[in-house]
MARKOL-133559 format. One line per field, with one value per residue (C-alpha): residue number from 1; x, y, z. Coordinates in steps of 0.1 Angstrom, whole numbers, plus 2048, in hexadecimal, padded with zeros to 3 digits. Each point is the difference from the previous one (the first is absolute). Layout:
N
nr NUM | ...
X X | ...
Y Y | ...
Z Z | ...
//
This chain:
319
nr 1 | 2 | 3 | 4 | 5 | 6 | 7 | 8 | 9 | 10 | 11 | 12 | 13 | 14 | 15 | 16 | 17 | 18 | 19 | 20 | 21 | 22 | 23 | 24 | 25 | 26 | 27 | 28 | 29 | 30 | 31 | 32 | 33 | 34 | 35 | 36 | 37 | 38 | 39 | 40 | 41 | 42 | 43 | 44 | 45 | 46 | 47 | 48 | 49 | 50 | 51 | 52 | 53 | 54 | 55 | 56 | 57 | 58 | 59 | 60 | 61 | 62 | 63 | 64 | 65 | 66 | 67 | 68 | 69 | 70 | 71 | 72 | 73 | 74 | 75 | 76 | 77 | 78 | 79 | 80 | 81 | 82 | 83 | 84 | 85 | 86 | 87 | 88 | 89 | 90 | 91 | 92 | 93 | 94 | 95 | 96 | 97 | 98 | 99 | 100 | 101 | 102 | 103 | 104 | 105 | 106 | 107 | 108 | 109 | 110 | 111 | 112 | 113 | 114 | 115 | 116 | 117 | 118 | 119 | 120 | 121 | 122 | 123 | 124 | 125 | 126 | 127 | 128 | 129 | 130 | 131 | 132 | 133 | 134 | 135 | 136 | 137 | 138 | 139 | 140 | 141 | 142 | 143 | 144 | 145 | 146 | 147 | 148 | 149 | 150 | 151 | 152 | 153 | 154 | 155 | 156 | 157 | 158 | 159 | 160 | 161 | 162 | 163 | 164 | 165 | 166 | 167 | 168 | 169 | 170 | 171 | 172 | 173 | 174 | 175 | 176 | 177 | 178 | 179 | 180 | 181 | 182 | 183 | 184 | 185 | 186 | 187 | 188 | 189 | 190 | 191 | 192 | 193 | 194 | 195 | 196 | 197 | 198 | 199 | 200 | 201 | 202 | 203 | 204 | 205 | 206 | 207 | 208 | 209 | 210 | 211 | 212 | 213 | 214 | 215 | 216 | 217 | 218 | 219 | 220 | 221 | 222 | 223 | 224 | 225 | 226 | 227 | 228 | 229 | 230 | 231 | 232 | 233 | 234 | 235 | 236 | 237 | 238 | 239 | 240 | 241 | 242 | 243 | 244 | 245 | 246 | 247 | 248 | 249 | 250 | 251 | 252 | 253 | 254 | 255 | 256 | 257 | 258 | 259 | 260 | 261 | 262 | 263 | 264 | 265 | 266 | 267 | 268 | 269 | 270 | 271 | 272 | 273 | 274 | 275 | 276 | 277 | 278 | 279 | 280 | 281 | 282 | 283 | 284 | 285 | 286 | 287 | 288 | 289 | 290 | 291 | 292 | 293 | 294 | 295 | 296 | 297 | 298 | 299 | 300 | 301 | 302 | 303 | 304 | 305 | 306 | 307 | 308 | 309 | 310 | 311 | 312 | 313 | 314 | 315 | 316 | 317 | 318 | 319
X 800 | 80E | 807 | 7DF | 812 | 801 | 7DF | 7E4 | 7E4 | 7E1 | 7DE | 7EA | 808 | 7E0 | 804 | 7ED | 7EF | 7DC | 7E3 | 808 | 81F | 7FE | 7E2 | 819 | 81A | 7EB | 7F5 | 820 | 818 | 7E5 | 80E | 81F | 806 | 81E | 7F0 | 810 | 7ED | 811 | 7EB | 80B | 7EA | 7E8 | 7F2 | 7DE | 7FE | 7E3 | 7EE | 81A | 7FA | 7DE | 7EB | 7E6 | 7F9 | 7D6 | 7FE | 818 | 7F1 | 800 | 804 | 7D6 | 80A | 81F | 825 | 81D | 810 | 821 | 7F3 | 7F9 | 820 | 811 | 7E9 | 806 | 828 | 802 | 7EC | 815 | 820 | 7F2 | 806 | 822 | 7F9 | 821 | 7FA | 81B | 802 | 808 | 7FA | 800 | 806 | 805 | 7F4 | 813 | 7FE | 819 | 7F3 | 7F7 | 808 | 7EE | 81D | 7F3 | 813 | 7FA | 810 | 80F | 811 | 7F7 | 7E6 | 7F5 | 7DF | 7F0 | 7E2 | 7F4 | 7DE | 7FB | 7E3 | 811 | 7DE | 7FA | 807 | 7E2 | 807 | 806 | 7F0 | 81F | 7F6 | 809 | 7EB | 7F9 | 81D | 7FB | 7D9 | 808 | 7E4 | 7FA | 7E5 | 811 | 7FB | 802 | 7E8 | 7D9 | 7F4 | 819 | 7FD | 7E1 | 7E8 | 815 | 7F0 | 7DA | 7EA | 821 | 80B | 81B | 816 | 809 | 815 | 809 | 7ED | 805 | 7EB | 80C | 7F5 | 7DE | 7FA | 812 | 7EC | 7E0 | 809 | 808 | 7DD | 7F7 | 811 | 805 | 7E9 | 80F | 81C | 813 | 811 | 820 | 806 | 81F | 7F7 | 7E1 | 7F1 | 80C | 7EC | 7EC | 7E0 | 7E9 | 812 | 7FE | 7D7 | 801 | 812 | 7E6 | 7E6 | 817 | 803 | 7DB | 7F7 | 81E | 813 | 81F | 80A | 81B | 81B | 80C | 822 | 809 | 822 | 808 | 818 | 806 | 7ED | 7FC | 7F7 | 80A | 7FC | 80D | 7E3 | 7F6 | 7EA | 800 | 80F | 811 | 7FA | 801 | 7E4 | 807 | 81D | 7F0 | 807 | 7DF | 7F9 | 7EE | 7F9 | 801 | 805 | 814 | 811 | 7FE | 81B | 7FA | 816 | 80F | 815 | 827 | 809 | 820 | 80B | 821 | 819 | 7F2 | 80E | 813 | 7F6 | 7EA | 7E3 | 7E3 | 7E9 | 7E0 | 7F6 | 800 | 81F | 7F3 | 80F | 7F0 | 7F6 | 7F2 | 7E5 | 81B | 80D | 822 | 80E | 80E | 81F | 800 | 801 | 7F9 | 7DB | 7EB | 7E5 | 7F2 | 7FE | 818 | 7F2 | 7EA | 7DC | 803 | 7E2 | 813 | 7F7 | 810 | 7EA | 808 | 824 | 805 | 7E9 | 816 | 81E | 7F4 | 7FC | 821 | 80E | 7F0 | 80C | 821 | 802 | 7F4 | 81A | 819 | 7F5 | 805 | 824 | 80F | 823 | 814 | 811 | 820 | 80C
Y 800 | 827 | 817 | 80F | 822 | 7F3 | 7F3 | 817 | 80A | 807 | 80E | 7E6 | 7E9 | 7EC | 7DD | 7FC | 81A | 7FA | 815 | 7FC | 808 | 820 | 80B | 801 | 810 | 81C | 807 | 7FC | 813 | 81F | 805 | 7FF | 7E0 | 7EF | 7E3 | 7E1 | 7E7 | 7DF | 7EE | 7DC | 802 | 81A | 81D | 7FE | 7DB | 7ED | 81C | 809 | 7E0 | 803 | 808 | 814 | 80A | 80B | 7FF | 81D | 820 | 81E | 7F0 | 7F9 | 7F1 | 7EA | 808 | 7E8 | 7F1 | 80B | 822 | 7FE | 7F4 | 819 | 81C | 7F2 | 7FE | 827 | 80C | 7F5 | 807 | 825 | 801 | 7F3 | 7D9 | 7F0 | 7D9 | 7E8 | 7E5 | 7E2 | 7E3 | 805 | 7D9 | 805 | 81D | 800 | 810 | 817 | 813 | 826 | 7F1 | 7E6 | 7EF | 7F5 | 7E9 | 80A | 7F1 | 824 | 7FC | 80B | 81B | 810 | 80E | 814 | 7EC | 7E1 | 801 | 7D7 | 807 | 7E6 | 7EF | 7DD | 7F1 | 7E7 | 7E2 | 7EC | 7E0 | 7FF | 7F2 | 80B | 81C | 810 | 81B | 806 | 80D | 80C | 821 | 7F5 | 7E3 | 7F4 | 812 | 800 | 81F | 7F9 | 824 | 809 | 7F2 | 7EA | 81D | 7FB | 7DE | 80A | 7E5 | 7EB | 7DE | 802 | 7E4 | 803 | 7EB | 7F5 | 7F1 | 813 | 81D | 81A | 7EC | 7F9 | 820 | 80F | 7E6 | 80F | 828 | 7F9 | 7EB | 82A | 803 | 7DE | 7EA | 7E2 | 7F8 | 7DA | 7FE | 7EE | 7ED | 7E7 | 7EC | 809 | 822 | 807 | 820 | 805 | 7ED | 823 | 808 | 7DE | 802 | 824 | 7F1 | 7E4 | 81D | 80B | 7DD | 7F8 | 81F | 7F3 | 820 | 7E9 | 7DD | 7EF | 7EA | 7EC | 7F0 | 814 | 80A | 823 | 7F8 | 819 | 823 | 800 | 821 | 814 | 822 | 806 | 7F2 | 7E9 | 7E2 | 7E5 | 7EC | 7DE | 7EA | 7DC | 7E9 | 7DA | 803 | 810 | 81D | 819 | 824 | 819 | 81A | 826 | 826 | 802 | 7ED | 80B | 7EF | 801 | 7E6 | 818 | 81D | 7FD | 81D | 810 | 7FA | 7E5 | 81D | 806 | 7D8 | 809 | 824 | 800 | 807 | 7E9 | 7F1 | 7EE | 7E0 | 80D | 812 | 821 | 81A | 804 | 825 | 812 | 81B | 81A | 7EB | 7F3 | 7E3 | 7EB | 813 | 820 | 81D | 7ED | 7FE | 7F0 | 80D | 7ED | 7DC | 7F5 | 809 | 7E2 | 80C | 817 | 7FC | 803 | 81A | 820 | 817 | 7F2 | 7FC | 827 | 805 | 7EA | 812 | 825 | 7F0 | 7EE | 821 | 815 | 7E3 | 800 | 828 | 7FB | 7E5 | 818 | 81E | 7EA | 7EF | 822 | 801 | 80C | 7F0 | 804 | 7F6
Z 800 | 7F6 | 819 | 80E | 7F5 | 7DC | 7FE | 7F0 | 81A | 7FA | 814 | 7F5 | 7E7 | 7ED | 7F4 | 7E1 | 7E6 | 801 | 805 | 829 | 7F9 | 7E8 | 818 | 81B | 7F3 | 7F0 | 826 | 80D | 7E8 | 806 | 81D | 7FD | 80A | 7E9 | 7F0 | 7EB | 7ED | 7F9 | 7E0 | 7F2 | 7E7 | 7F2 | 80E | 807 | 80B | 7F7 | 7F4 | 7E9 | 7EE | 7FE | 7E2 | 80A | 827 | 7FF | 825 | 809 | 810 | 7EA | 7DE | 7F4 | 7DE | 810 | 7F9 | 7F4 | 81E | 7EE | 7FE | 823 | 80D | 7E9 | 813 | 821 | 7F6 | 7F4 | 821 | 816 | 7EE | 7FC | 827 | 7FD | 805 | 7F3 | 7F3 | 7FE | 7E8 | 817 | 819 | 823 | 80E | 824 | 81F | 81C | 822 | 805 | 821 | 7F4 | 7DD | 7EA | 7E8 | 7DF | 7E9 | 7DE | 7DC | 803 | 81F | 825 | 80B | 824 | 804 | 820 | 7F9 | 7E1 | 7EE | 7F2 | 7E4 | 7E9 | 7F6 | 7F4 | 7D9 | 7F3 | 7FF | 7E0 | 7F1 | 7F0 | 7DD | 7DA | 7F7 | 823 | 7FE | 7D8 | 807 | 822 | 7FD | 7E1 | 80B | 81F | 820 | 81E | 810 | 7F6 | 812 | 7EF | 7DA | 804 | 7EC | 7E2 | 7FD | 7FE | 7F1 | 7F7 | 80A | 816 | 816 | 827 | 80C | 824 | 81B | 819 | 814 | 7E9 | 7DF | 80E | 809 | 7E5 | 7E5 | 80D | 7FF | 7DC | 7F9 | 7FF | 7E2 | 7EE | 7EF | 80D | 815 | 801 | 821 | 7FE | 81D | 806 | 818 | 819 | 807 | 823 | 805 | 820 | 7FD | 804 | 7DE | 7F0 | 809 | 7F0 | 7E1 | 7FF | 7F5 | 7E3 | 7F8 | 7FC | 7EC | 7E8 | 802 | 809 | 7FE | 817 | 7F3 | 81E | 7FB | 7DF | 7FC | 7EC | 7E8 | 7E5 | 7FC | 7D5 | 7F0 | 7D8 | 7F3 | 828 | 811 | 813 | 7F1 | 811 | 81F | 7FD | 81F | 80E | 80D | 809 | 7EA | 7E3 | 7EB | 807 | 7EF | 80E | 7E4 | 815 | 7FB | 81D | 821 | 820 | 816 | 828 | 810 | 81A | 807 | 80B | 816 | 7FB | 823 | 7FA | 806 | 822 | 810 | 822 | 804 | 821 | 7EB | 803 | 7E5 | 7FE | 7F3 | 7DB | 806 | 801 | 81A | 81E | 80F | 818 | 7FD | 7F6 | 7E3 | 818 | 7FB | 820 | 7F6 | 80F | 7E4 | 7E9 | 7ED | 7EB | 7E3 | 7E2 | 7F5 | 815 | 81F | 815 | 7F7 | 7E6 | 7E3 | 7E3 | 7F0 | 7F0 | 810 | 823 | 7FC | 7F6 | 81F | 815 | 7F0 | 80D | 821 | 804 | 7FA | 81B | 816 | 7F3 | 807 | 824 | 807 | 7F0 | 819 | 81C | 7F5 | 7F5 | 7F6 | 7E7 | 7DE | 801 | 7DE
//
């Protein structure tokens, strides 16, 4: 490890450079507070990678969620916000410091805001990446009204499918639910599915592999699956895949923060962590609903949090 005196410091520094994060930073980095981002990937998160977001505040007609993130990305750059293209893989405790390990080398911050969200998860199959927002998703309040009166294909068995199959029944004409084994959904959602089910707005396919996701002219046609060891096709407009989310929470092993069950961070009311100055806001956080409009929301509060722990742990950077 550098020298503490060689090491960059930092007010707050943000892990990640979604709509938590940006949301945070614009409210930090208006007052004054110095700010760095750290992004592996793209600005924006999720969002960013998002066709069209129709559930965001403010915007009546929808916006591109790469307009979006690009908005969200100039705000809070307009107050100074500085984002660094990198990986943090490691938060340490330092007393009035918090170390990050980064692919850029070593970083003290007074205080840590985690908004580093969660990736879908992936079927994994040919044809899944190729059409990725071009027929496969991964949102349905977020894409599902694209499909009006077309046929679409969900697949997972989970919670999330079943309940996301029957949001989209609003827009589809008929929805085959892809499921590899069993559902394992509650059984209060597997009686509401029975309803969909009966009116023939969507048929389950128990023990049907996804195999291949088939489209030309760049969409989507069909899906290629498997069924007692049989090659099945299931022509569609569109794929809806819901077999989890994978937080983005690896690079926090050993740190003294604590996680739940799905790996999501644990918090208190004020958005801390079990680590003390360091928060939480967004997908990643234990609870949080997943949306854009909450995660900005969660942001803005993270950062009021962040400037009250700051008041009360005042010291100078000496650089």
């Amino acid at each position: 490890m550098a020298d503490k005196t060689e090491v960059p410091k930092h007010d707050v520094i943000i892990v990640g450079a979604g709509p938590a994060a940006l949301s945070a930073a614009i409210y930090t980095t208006r007052e004054d507070i110095d700010t760095l981002l750290f992004e592996r990937g793209v600005p924006g998160g999720l969002a960013a990678i998002t066709d069209q977001v129709d559930n965001y505040p403010g915007f009546p007609d929808g916006v591109p969620g790469l307009e979006l993130a690009n908005n969200f990305q100039k705000q809070a750059e307009r107050f100074g916000a500085a984002i660094e293209f990198g990986e943090v893989t490691a938060i340490h405790d330092d007393g009035h410091w918090k170390r990050l390990e980064t692919t850029s080398g070593d970083y003290l911050a007074r205080a840590v805001l985690i908004a580093t969200g969660s990736d879908y998860k992936k079927v994994g199959v040919p044809g899944e990446a190729d059409y990725y927002a071009r027929g496969v998703h991964y949102c349905a309040t977020c894409d599902g009204a694209f499909y009006r009166d077309k046929r679409l294909v969900v697949i997972g068995g989970g919670n999330s499918a079943v309940q996301e199959a029957m949001f989209l029944t609003r827009f589809a004409s008929h929805i085959d639910l892809l499921v590899r084994s069993t559902i394992k959904a509650s059984e209060v959602l597997q009686d509401e599915l029975q309803k969909y089910i009966d009116s023939g707005k969507v048929t389950v396919h128990l023990e049907t592999s996804t195999e291949e996701i088939v489209g030309e002219a760049g969409a989507v046609t069909k899906v290629i699956g498997k069924h007692d060891g049989k090659k099945v096709e299931f022509p569609t407009d569109g794929v809806f895949v819901f077999v989890g989310l994978k937080p983005n929470s690896e690079f926090l092993a050993g740190s003294g923060i604590e996680l739940d069950h799905l790996h999501l961070v644990k918090s208190d009311e004020d958005l801390c962590t079990t680590l003390k100055g360091v928060f939480v806001a967004g997908d990643i956080r234990s609870g949080a609903t997943m949306q854009i409009a909450s995660a900005a929301g969660e942001g803005a509060t993270a950062a009021l949090k962040i400037r009250e722990y700051l008041e009360g742990h005042k010291r100078p950077i000496q650089n």
